[in-house]
Steps between C-alpha positions, in 0.01 A plus 500: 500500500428774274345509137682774397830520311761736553507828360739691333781220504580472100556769263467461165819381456448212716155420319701495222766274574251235621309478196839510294614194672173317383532601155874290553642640207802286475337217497329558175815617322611192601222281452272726229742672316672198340162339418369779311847547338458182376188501344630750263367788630820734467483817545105509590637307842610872620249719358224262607601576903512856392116451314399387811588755725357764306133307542556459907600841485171564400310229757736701785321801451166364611649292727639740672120685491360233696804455727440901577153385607493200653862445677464195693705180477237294297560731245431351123196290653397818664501713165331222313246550771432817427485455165342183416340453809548248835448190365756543196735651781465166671556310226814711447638445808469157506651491157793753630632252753484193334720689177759665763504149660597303128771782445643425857470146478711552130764700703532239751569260206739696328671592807551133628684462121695830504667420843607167370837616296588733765479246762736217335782762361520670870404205706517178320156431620195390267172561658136447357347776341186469819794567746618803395110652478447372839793689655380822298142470627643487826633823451209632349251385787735687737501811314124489465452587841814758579442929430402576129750737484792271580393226226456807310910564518557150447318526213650795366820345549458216295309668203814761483731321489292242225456808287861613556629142365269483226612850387856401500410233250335690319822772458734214450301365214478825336857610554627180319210398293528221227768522167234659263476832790190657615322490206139664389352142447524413853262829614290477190234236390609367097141497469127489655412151668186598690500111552813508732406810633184440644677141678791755637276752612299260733873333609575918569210580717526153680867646579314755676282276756536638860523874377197551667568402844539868590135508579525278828726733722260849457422457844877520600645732268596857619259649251222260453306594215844595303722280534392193381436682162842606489700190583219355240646751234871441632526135463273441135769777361811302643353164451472580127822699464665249642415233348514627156870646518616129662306332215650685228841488649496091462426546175783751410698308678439161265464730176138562400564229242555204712287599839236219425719269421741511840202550667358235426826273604600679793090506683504695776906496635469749151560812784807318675671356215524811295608708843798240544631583165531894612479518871759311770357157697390654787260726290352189384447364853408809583212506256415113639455597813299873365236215328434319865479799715307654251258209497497464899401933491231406232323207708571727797307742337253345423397325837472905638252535186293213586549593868331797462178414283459232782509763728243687317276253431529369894435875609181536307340133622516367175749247592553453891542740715786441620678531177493875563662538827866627513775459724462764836916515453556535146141568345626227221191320397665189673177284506411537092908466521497185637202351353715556179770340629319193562301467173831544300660235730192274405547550143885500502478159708215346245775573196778328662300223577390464164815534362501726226699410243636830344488717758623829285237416255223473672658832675433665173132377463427560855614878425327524171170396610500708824574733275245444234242566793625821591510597146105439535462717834710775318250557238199491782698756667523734225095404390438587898708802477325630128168404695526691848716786377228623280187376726665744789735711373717683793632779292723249298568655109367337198855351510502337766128321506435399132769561283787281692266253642343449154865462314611245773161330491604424115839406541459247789179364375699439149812400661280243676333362222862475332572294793222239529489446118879353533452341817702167387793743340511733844564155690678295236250230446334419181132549495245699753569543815135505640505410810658837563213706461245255632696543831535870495099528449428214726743714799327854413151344497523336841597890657210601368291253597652553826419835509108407382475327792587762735277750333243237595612374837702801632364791330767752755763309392432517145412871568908577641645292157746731367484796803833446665341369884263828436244411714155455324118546597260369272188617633173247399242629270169548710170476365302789413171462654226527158312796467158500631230428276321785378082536440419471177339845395187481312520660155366900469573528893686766594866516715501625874667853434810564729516673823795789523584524795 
């Protein structure tokens, strides 16, 4: 078993469409959109996705710095390495996977729910919500382990033809929009509400969560220390164009008018009901079934992400080392793969024992809070990036290692403080959420206490953090023997003169 994965299998097309598929954009026009309609944000719902793909426009750019120098598969707990140093990489790390794991365990959720009308009109059948997710992670455990470059076409598949479904809502919406016509109210704000705007911006950039899962397949891309900064660029730009057209066609479609209002009755079947007025039946099926195999390519997704910072992590000794070995046949990281697998069955099993009560809503917190804590690691990135860019600067412009870093730095860091002052309005509770936080610090300060005590215990170890299986001598410090006492020379007496030879 090697501890190497394969090279050159993934372009940066195929980067792309992974991290696409975890952003699952029609899941939050289905399940975002609507809400944010209804709280009367209007025409700010559009411009805020737009607002926030401008600022990770910005956090690509050093992003894609680091991935340049550093392109192995741990990727953002590598560059926070780098930046902030190994014990806040740890902490990252350990922070990483347990954020990807809440947005998976969301999917699973909302998955189990979307499959539910689809089975009863085609089948007749009614099956718990626990089934359906167990039959996906099936499928995902068994992908886990196959070529990357054949999930990768699966992948692809699915996100295409998402994109191309969500697109022809989009048209038909705008082709036959409401009575009053496409009208300049529904593009521009009636006036400032920096109130709203702040709340949609945060709901925007939480949109965007899984954007950066590029980083994780450097090691198999075609061009490593490329392409993951261009499938980076690629999918913020059609993550946010996306989004914002499909948002503002809903609300041309309703009238610009009366958005909140039948968003508010209509929830989150907003998308379907509005397509069945224009579009034939089957479109609407169609767009049924787009929501589940677009949730199924999202946890999918996901599980390679996690995979792969297992993998790291395993490689370099910080977790076992067997974490980092890969498959002799398909150089898959099958082990991290599998461990995945099996912690995600754990967790899966512990819900449906429990018995959740609202499975679709505690989907949506599940997927907020993961990513709430990416949110934080997003704004360590760009700190790390700001940080190392300018401490060793490889020839990168003034551009690239302050001025980008410095703007994204701002935005995320603002965004985020947007976001944890309405806690209780971002998860539709009244009053703080603060357990929230005390989790997210409690999860980032055991990594780094983790990595503490391998500076201490296992100083080579702690030496490799962040070096992609580089191997690492740390050489001990030997004493210096003291100098030799010298004979204290009386006062007046003169110096021996020197001999030339």
């Amino acid at each position: 078993m090697g501890t190497t994965l394969a090279p050159g299998r993934l372009g940066a097309a195929a980067v792309a469409f992974f991290a696409l598929a975890a952003t699952a954009p029609i899941a939050v026009l289905i399940n975002v959109v609507p809400a944010a309609y209804a709280t009367g944000g209007g025409p700010l719902v559009p411009l805020s996705f737009l607002a926030a793909g401008v600022i990770l426009i910005f956090f690509a750019v050093g992003w894609s710095a680091m991935a340049h120098r550093a392109p192995f598969a741990g990727a953002l707990y590598t560059y926070i390495t780098r930046g902030l140093g190994r014990p806040a990489g740890i902490g990252a790390a350990w922070l990483a996977l347990v954020c990807y794991q809440a947005l998976q365990l969301g999917f699973y959720g909302m998955l189990g729910v979307a499959a539910a009308p689809l089975l009863r009109s085609w089948f007749g059948l009614g099956a718990d919500w626990w089934m359906v997710a167990a039959a996906c992670w099936l499928l995902v455990t068994l992908c886990g382990t196959i070529r990357s470059e054949v999930v990768s076409g699966l992948v692809a598949l699915l996100v295409l033809t998402e994109i191309a479904v969500a697109a022809g809502f989009t048209a038909a919406n705008a082709i036959d929009p409401a009575g009053e016509g496409l009208t300049r109210a529904s593009i521009v704000p009636s006036g400032p509400d920096t109130t709203t705007f702040g709340l949609l911006l945060a709901v925007a950039l939480l949109a965007f969560a899984g954007f950066e899962t590029t980083g994780p397949y450097a090691e198999e891309s075609i061009r490593p220390r490329r392409d993951p900064g261009l499938a980076t660029y690629a999918v913020v730009a059609t993550v946010a164009v996306l989004l914002a057209a499909a948002s503002w066609s809903l609300s041309a479609a309703t009238g610009a008018t009366r958005i909140t209002e039948v968003s508010r009755a209509r929830g989150s079947e907003l998308l379907f009901d509005l397509a069945a007025e224009r579009l034939a039946p089957w479109a609407v099926t169609l767009g049924r079934l787009m929501l589940l195999t677009g949730l199924f390519a999202a946890v999918l997704a996901l599980h390679q992400a996690m995979a792969r910072y297992l993998f790291a992590l395993g490689r370099e000794r910080v977790l076992p080392a067997g974490l980092g070995h890969t498959s002799p046949r398909t150089l898959a990281p099958r082990s991290a793969s599998l461990t995945q697998s099996a912690v995600a069955a754990f967790l899966l099993a512990g819900a449906a024992l429990a018995g959740v009560a609202d499975p679709p809503l505690a989907g949506r917190r599940l997927v907020i809070a993961g990513g709430l804590g990416l949110l934080v690691l997003l704004v360590a990135t760009s700190v790390a990036a700001l940080l190392h860019l300018n401490q060793v600067p490889n020839g990168e412009g003034a551009w690239t290692r302050f001025v980008a870093p410095l703007l994204s730095t701002v935005g995320l860091g603002s965004i985020g403080y947007l976001a944890f002052r309405d806690l209780g309005a971002l998860f539709g509770v009244r009053g703080e959420v603060w357990i929230l936080p005390v989790v997210l610090a409690g999860v980032a300060l055991a990594g780094t206490a983790h990595a503490l005590v391998l500076r201490r215990a296992r100083p080579v170890i702690y030496a490799g953090i962040g070096q992609g299986g580089v191997p690492v001598v740390v050489t001990p410090k030997v004493p210096q023997p003291l100098p030799e006492p010298r004979e204290p020379r009386m006062p007046g007496a003169h110096r021996p003169e020197r001999v030339k030879r």
